[in-house]
ZAMARGU-4260 file (C-alpha; in steps of 0.2 Angstrom, whole numbers, plus 5000, padded with zeros to 4 digits):
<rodrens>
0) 4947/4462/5236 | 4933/4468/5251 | 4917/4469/5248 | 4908/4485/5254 | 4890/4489/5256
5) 4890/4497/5239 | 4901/4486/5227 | 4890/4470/5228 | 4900/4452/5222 | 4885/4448/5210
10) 4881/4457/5195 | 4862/4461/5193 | 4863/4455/5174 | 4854/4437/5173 | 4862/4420/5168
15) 4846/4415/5156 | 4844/4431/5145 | 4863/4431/5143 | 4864/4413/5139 | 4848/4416/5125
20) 4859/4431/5116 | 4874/4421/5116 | 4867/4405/5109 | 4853/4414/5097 | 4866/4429/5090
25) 4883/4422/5097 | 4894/4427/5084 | 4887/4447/5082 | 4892/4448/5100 | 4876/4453/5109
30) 4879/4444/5126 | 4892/4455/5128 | 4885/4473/5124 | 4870/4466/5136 | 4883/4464/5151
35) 4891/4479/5147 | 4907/4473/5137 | 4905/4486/5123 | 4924/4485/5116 | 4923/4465/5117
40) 4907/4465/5109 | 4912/4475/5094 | 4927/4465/5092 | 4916/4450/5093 | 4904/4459/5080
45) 4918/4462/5068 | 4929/4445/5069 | 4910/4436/5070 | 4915/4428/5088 | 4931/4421/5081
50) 4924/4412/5068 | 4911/4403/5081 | 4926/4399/5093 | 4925/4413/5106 | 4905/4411/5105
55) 4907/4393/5111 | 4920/4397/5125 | 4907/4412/5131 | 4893/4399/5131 | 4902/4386/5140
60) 4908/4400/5153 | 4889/4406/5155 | 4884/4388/5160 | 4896/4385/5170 | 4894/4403/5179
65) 4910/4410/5175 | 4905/4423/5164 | 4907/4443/5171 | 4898/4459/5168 | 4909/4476/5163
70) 4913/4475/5184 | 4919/4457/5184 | 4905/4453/5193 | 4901/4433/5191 | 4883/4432/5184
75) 4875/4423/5198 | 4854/4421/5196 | 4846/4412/5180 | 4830/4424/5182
</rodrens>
């Protein structure tokens, strides 16, 4: 995949406020609507984050910064 001037790799969504709504309201899925994921969120919302499992794969992909926005940009900068 090419990068061009317009389509930048990183996503301008944050690492921190991410992390925050994942760890504080996990299971309802907010993380996800804030990056953009709206069907994932509301299946999150609905299955309440896999019973807590999805919500701790999610965190740990955040940390680590594998997490994407709706683009599948990686979520690069904490502030």
């Amino acid at each position: 995949m090419q990068n061009t001037a317009d389509a930048p790799i990183e996503s301008d969504k944050k690492i921190l406020p991410t992390f925050l709504l994942c760890f504080i309201f996990g299971v309802l899925g907010f993380h996800r609507f804030y990056v953009g994921k709206i069907g994932t969120g509301i299946l999150h919302l609905l299955t309440l984050g896999c019973l807590g499992i999805w919500t701790l794969i999610d965190l740990v992909m955040i940390i680590v910064g594998a997490f994407t926005d709706k683009a599948g940009r990686k979520l690069k900068s904490w502030t």
